[in-house]
N, C-alpha and C positions, 0 to 999 in steps of 0.2 A: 503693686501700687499703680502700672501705668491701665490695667484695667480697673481701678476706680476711678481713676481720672477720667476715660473714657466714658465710661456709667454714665458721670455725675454730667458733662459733658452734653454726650446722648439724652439725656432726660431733661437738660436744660433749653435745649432746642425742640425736644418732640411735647414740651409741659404745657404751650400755648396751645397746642393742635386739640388736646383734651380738652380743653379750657371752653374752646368757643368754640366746639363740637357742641357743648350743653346748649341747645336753644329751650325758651320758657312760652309756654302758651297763655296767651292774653287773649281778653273777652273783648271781641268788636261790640258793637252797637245791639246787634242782633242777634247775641249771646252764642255764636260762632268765634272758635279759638280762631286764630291767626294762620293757623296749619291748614284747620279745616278750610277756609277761604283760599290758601293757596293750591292747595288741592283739587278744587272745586276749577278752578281757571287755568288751570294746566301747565301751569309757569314750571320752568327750568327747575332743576334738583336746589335743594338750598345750601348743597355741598361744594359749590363750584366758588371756585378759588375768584379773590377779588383783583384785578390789575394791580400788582406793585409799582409800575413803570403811570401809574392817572395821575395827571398834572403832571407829565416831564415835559417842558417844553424844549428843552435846550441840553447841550450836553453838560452845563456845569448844573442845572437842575439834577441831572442825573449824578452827577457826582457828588452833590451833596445828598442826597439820598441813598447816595451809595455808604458813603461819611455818615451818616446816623444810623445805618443798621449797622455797619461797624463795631459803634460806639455803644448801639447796643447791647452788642452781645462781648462788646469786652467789658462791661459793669456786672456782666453774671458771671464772666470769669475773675476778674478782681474779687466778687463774693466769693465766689471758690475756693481761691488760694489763701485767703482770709480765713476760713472756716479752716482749711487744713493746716496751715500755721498754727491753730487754735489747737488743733488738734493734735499736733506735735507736740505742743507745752505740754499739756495735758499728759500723753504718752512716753514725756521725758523720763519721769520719774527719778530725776535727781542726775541723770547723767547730761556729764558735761557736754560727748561730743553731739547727744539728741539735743540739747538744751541750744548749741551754737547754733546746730540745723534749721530749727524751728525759728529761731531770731532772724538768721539770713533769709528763710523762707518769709517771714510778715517785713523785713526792710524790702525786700524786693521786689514785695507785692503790693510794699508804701508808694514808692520809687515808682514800680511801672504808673501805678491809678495816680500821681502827680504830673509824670509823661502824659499819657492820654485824655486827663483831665485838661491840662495846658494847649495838648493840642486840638482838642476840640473846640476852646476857648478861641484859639489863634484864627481855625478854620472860621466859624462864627461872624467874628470881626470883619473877617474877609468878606465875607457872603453880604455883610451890612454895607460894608463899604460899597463893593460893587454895585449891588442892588441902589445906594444911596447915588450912583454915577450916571447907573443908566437912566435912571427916573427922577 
């Protein structure tokens, strides 16, 4: 079980890197693709990773961008534990103590995405306010 977790996990985090690896060729003016023109001009590889850290000005800029990849990636784990919860009902097949498992596994996967829902709500507010003090 804790290497499917891991898997699912793993593939949640490496599923972007695929994703916007795919680049699409479009026609300039001069019915030259996009590649072909950069190619042509010798610019840098189009592999090269973008600053995470552009537009940090300050350390609480960083920390709220630190707070939203956070948050990002615990709404792909609340999907997660969701699907497996789902998945326990399913594989109960009539028995009580799977049946209990799978209820406490979706209460607590309610619970945590009400927690981190609230707190990012909380964070939020904050950031408003602040922003609203300095300016």
């Amino acid at each position: 079980m804790k290497k499917i977790v891991i898997l699912f996990a793993l593939l949640a985090l490496v599923s972007p890197v695929f994703v916007s690896a795919q680049e699409k060729d479009t026609l300039n003016k001069d019915n030259t693709t996009t590649r072909d023109t950069l190619t042509k001009e010798k610019t840098p590889s189009l592999s090269v990773l973008n600053n995470p850290l552009k537009g940090v000005n300050s350390i609480g800029d960083l920390f709220y961008k630190i707070v939203d990849f956070v948050m990002s990636l615990s709404y792909v784990v609340i999907a997660f534990f969701l699907l497996l919860s789902g998945f326990k009902f399913v594989t109960a097949q009539g028995s009580d103590e799977k049946l209990t498992e799978a209820k406490q596994t979706f209460f607590y996967t309610i619970i945590g995405a009400l927690i981190l829902i609230g707190a990012n709500t909380i964070v939020k507010v904050v950031q408003e306010v602040i922003k609203g003090l300095q300016g």
